[in-house]
C-alpha positions in Angstrom: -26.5 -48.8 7.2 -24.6 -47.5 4.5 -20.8 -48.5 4.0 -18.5 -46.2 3.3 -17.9 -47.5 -0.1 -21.2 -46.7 -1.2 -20.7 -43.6 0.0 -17.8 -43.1 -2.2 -19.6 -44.2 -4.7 -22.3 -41.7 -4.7 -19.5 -38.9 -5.0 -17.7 -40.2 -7.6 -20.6 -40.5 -9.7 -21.8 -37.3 -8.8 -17.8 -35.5 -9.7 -18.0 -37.4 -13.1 -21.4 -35.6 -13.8 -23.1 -39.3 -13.5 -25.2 -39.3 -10.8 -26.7 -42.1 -9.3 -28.3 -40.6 -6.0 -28.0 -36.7 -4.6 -25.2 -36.9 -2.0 -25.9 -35.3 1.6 -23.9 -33.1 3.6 -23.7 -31.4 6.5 -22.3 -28.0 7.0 -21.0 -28.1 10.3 -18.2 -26.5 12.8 -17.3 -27.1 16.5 -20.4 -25.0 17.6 -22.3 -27.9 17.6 -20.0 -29.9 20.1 -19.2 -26.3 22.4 -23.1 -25.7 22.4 -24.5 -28.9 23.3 -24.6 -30.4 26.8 -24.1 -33.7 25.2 -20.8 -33.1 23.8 -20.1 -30.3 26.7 -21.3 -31.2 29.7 -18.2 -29.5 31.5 -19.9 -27.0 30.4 -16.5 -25.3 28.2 -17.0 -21.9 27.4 -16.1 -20.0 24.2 -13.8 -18.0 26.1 -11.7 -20.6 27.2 -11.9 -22.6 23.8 -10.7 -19.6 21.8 -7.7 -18.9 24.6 -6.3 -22.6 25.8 -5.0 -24.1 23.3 -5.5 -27.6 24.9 -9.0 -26.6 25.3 -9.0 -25.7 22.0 -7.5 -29.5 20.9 -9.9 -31.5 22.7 -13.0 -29.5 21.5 -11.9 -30.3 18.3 -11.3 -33.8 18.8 -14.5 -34.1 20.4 -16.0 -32.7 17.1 -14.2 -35.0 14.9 -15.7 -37.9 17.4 -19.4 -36.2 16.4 -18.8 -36.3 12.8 -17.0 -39.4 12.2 -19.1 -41.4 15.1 -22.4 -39.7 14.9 -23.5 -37.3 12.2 -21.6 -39.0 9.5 -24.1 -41.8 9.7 -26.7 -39.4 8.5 -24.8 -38.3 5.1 -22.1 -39.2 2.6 -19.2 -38.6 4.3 -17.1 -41.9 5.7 -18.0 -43.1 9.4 -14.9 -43.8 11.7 -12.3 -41.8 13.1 -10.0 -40.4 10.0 -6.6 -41.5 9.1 -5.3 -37.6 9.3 -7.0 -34.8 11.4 -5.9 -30.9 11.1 -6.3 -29.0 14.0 -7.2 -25.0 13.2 -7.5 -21.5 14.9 -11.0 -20.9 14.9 -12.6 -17.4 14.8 -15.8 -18.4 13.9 -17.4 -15.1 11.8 -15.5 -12.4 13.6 -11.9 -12.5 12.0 -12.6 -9.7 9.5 -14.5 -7.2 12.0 -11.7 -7.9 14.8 -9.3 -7.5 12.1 -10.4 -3.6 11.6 -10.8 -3.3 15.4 -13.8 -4.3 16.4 -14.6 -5.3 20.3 -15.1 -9.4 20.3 -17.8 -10.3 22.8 -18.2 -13.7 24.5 -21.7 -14.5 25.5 -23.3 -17.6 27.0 -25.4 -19.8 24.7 -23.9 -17.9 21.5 -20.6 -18.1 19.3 -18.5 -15.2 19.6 -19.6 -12.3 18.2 -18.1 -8.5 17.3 -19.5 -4.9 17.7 -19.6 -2.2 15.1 -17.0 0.8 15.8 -18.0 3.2 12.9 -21.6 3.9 13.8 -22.5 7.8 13.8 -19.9 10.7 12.6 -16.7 8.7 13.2 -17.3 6.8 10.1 -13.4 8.0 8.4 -11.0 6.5 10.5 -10.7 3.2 9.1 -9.3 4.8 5.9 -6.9 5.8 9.1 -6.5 1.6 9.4 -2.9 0.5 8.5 -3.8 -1.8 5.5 0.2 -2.0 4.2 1.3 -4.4 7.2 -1.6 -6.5 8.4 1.3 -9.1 10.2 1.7 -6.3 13.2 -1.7 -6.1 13.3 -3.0 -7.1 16.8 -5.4 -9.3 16.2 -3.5 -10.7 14.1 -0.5 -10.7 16.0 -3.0 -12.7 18.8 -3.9 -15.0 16.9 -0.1 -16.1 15.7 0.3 -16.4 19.8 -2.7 -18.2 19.8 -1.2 -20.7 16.7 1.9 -21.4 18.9 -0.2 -22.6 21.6 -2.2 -25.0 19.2 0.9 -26.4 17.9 2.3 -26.7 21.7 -1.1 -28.4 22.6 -1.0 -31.0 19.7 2.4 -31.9 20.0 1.6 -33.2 23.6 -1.9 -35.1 22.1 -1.8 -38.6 21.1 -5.2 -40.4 19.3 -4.4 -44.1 18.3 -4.2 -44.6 14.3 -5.0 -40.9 13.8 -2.2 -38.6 12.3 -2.6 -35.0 14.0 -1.4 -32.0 12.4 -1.7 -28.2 12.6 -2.9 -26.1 9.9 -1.5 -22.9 8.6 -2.8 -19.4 10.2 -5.3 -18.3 7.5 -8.3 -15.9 6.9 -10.8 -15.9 4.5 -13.0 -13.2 3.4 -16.8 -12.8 4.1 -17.0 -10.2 1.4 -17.0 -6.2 1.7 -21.0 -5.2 2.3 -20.9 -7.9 4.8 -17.7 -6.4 6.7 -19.2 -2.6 6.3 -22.2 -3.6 8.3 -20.2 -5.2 10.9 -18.2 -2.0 11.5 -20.6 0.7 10.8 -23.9 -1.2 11.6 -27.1 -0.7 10.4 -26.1 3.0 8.7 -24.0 1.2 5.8 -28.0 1.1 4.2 -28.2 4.9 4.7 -24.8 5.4 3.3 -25.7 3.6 0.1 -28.3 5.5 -0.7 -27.4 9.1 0.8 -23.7 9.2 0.0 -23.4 5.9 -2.4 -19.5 7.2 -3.2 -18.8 7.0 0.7 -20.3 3.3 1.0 -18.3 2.4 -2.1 -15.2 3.8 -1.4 -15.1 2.0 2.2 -15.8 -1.3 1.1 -13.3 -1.1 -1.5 -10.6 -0.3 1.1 -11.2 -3.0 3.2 -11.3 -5.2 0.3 -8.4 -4.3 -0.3 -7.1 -4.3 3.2 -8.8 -8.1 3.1 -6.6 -9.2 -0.5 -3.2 -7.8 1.4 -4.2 -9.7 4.5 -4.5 -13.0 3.2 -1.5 -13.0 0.4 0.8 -11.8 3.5 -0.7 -15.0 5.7 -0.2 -17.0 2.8 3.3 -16.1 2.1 4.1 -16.6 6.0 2.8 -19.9 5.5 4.1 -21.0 2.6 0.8 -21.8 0.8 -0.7 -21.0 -2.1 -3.6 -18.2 -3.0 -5.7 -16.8 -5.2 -5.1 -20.1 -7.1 -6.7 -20.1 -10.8 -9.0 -20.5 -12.1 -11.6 -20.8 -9.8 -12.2 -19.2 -6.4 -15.4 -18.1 -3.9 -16.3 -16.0 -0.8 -19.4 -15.1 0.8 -21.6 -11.9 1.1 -24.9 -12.7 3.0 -25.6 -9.2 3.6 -26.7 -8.7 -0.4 -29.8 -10.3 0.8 -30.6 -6.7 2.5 -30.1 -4.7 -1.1 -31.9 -4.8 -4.1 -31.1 -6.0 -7.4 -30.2 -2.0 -8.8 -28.2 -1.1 -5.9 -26.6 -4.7 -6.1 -25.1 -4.2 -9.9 -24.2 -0.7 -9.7 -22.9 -1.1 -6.2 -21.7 -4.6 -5.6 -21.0 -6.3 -8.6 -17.7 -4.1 -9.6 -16.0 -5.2 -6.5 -17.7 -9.2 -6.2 -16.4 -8.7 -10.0 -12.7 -7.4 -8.9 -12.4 -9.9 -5.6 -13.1 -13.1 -8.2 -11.0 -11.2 -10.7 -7.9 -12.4 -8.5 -8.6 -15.9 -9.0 -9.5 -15.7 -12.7 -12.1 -16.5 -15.6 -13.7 -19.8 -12.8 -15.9 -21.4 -12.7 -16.6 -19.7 -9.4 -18.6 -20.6 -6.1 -20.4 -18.5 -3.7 -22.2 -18.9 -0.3 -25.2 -16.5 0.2 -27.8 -17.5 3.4 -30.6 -15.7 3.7 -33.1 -14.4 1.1 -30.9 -13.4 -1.7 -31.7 -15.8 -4.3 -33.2 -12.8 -6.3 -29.3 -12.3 -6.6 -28.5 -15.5 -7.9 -29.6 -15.0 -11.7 -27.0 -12.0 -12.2 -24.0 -13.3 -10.2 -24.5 -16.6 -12.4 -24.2 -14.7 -15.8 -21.9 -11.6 -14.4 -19.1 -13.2 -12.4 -19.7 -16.9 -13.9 -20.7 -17.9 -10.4 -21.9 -21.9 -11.3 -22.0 -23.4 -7.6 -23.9 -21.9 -4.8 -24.4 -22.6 -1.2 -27.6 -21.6 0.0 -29.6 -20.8 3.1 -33.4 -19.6 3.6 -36.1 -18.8 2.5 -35.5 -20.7 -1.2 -37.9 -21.9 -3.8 -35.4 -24.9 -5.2 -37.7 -25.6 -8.0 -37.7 -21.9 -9.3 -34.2 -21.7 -8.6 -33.1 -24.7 -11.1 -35.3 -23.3 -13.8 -33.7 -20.0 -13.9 -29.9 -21.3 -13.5 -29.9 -24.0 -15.2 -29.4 -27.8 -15.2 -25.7 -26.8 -15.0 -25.4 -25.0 -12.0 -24.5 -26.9 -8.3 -26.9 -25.7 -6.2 -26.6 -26.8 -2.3 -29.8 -26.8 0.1 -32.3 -28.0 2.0 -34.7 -28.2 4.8 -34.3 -25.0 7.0 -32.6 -25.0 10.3 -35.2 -24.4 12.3 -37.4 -27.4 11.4 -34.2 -29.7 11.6 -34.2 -28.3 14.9 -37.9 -28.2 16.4 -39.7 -30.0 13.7 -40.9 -33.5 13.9 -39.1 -36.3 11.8 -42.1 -36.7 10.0 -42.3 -33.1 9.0 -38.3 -33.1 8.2 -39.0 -36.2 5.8 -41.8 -34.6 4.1 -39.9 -31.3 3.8 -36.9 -33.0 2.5 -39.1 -34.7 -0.5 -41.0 -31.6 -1.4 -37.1 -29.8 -2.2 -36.1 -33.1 -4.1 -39.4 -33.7 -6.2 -39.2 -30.0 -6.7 -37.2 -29.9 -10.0 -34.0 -29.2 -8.3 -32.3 -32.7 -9.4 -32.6 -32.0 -12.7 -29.0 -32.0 -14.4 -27.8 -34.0 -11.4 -26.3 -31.1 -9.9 -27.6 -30.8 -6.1 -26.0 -31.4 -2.7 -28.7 -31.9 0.3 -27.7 -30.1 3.5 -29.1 -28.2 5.9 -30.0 -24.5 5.1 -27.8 -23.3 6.5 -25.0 -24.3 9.2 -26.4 -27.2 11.7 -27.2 -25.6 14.7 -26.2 -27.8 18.1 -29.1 -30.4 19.6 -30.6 -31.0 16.4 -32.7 -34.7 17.1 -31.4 -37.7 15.6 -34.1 -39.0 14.6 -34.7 -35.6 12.4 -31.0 -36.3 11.5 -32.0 -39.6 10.3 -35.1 -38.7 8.4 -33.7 -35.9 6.3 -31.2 -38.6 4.7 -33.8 -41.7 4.7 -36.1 -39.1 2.8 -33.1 -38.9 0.7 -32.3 -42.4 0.0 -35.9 -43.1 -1.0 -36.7 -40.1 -3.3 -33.0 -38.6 -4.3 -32.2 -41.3 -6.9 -31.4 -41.0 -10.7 
């Protein structure tokens, strides 16, 4: 067993650039307690998690029980319950498409999900989309009455030594090709090559639909934004385009959405097979940490960014979750004996997103793999 000192001490050493062993992490959100029996065996749906607020509270207790009690044994980050936990509205990946209108389905088995509403001729109304006061927009304006239950639920929830608190209503951004192809579907690809000034123009609105979102959350709030130097986003759905359409297309507005933070260092998380990608966002948009998914070659990866760059990954999903342990620990030391330690800048974690009823004892042979064969 490793103390939680230890673990410390791996992070600390990795921060200050003087590694000692590769830390693990686990990218992870309450999916993983809703969607597994063993953390769910009421059977809560996502329907009633994303409405009740005291649904919503002891879902997310429950998952701060599976981290701190369970899956925290199997990486870096301290066992035990915390001293402080923040309880948050949780949209999962739909904010931004429910945002611009899209229908939010709930289906059994899955996390919440959105339809497209631009698909066929239609495609102009959402420069019809009132972008100058997102606060009276209704999903946003659900989600504030959704807040207020939060807060109610907490303030009747109790957990001994732990302090609870709310955090602020925010959004994020999961970057403007990805938010085109949630509204217009699969004819965003048409529209970048038949009418390229169409495609552009759309996902620059809703960028900057996106930017006067968040600063008006933010201000609401009372916390900061944009904050310099550094900031990061995601847009998996580069992985679809390739590398000419990417820095004619792309770049300018990846370029203008960092642009708000400043000069970074800057991170980014792209899943999927986009690596190709990674070379020019490194030297374009000083992009020098990345989050990655699958398919990745780690070793080629380190040689062309660098020693310098933070690079997270690691075994794919799919193994974690129907592999054998044997196959998850020989997996594990093919990615670390595969040149991507070198500079002392790599984070092991899953690739990408735990999924629910991953195996312990895969759990706990991706970080013994790591404890043997991810030292300095």
């Amino acid at each position: 067993m490793i103390s939680n000192q230890e673990k410390q001490r791996v992070w600390d050493a990795y921060r200050s650039r003087k590694p000692i062993r590769v830390p693990v992490a686990w990218g992870v959100n309450c999916r993983i307690v809703i969607l597994d029996p063993r953390w769910n065996p009421e059977g809560v749906s996502w329907r009633e998690y994303h409405n009740d607020g005291r649904v919503m509270v002891e879902m997310q207790r429950r998952f701060m029980d599976c981290c701190a009690d369970y899956l925290n044994h199997y990486s870096d980050s301290p066992t035990g319950r915390p001293a402080e936990w923040t309880f948050n509205i949780d949209n999962q990946n739909f904010y931004d498409a429910a945002y611009f209108g899209c229908p939010v389905h709930f289906r059994d088995g899955q996390v919440p999900d959105a339809t497209p509403i631009l698909a066929g001729s239609d495609r102009d109304r959402i420069f019809d989309f009132d972008l100058d006061h997102p606060l009276d927009n209704p999903f946003v304006q659900e989600c504030f009455r959704r807040h207020e239950r939060l807060r109610d639920a907490v303030a009747k929830t109790t957990l001994d030594g732990v302090t609870l608190k709310v955090g602020p209503l925010m959004m994020g951004w999961d970057g403007p090709l990805t938010i085109a192809t949630q509204l217009r579907g699969e004819e965003i690809f048409s529209d970048l090559i038949e009418d390229p000034d169409y495609a552009v123009r759309m996902m620059r609105f809703l960028q900057r639909a996106v930017e006067i979102r968040n600063r008006a959350l933010a201000v609401k709030a009372g916390v900061p934004i944009f904050t310099p130097p550094s900031g990061g986003f995601a847009d998996d759905s580069i992985q679809l385009i390739g590398l000419e359409m990417y820095r004619e297309l792309l770049l300018p507005l990846h370029r203008e959405w960092y642009g708000l933070f400043g000069p970074g260092p800057h991170g980014i998380h792209l899943c999927g097979d986009a690596t190709r990608h990674f070379p020019t966002i490194h030297r374009e948009l000083n992009v020098c940490s990345f989050d990655t998914g699958f398919p990745v070659d780690h070793g080629k990866l380190r040689r062309e960014l660098g020693p310098d760059v933070e690079i997270l990954g690691g075994p794919e999903v799919g193994l974690l979750l129907s592999g054998t342990p044997q196959q998850v620990f020989d997996r594990t030391r093919a990615i670390l004996t595969s040149g991507i330690m070198e500079g002392g800048r790599f984070i092991l974690r899953e690739a990408n997103n735990l999924p629910p009823c991953v195996p312990e004892a895969n759990l706990a042979a991706m970080y013994q793999c790591c404890l043997e064969h991810g030292n300095y």
